[in-house]
N, C-alpha and C positions, 0 to 999 in steps of 0.2 A: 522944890522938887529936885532930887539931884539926880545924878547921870544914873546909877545904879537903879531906881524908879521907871526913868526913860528908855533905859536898855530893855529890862521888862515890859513896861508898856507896848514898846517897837513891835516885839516878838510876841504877843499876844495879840493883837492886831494884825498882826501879818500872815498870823494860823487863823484867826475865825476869817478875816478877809478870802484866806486858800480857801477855808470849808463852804464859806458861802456863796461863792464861784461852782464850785463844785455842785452844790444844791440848786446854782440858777442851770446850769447844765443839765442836771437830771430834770428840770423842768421843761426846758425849751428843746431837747431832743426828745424826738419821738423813739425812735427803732432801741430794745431792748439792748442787743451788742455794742450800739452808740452808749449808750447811759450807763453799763458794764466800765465802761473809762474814766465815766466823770468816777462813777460810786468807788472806784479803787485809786482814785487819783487823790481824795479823801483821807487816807489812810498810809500817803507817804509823804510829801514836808509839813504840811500841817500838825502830827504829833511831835515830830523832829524841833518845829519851835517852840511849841509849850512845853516838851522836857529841857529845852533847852533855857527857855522862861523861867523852869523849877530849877533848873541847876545853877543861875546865875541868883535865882530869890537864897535858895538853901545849901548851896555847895553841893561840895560830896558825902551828904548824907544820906541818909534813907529814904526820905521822898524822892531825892536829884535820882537815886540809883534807881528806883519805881518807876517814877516815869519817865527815863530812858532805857529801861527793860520795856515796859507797855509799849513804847514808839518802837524800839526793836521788831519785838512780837507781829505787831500791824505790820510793818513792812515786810515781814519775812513769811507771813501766812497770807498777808494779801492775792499774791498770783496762785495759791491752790484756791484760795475764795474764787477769784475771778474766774480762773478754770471750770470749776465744778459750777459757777452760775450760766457759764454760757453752753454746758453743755447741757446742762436742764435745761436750758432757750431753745437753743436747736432741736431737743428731743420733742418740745413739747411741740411746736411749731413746725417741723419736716416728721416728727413720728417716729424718725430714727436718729442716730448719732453718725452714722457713716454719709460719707460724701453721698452726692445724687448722681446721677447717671450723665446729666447735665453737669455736675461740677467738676465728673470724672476726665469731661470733653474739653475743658479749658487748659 
């Protein structure tokens, strides 16, 4: 096995290890806003290592540039995902989107 193998290896391992962190997270929290962190926490170094995994298997060719465009994407649409999920939370569970009268007070 040579080092070029292991470097991959490392970085493959160190993204599903992120994702499945991520997934014990969305398991053991309860409250929807909590799980909103794990489920976007998901979507930013974990892609980051497996394009990084393809750029070190295939250079700078067409896959390398794919999936470091895809890991781009995630990162960069991630906070309007998370936005637009918690405000469905909110609407669904207080009935409207604007602060409460109580929240108004703090």
């Amino acid at each position: 096995m040579s080092v070029h193998d292991l470097v991959i290896d490392a970085l493959v391992i160190a993204a599903v290890a992120g994702e499945l962190l991520c997934c014990l997270g969305l398991v053991v929290v309860r409250d929807v806003f909590d799980r909103i962190h794990f489920a976007m926490a998901s979507t930013t170094l974990p892609p980051f290592l497996i394009a990084a995994a393809v750029l070190v298997e295939e250079d700078w060719s067409q896959p390398g540039i794919n999936a470091l465009l895809i890991a781009a994407v995630l990162f960069l649409v991630n906070p309007m995902v998370a936005h637009a999920t918690a405000r469905a939370a909110r609407a669904r569970r207080f009935g409207q989107i604007e602060a409460t009268e109580v929240e108004k007070r703090r």
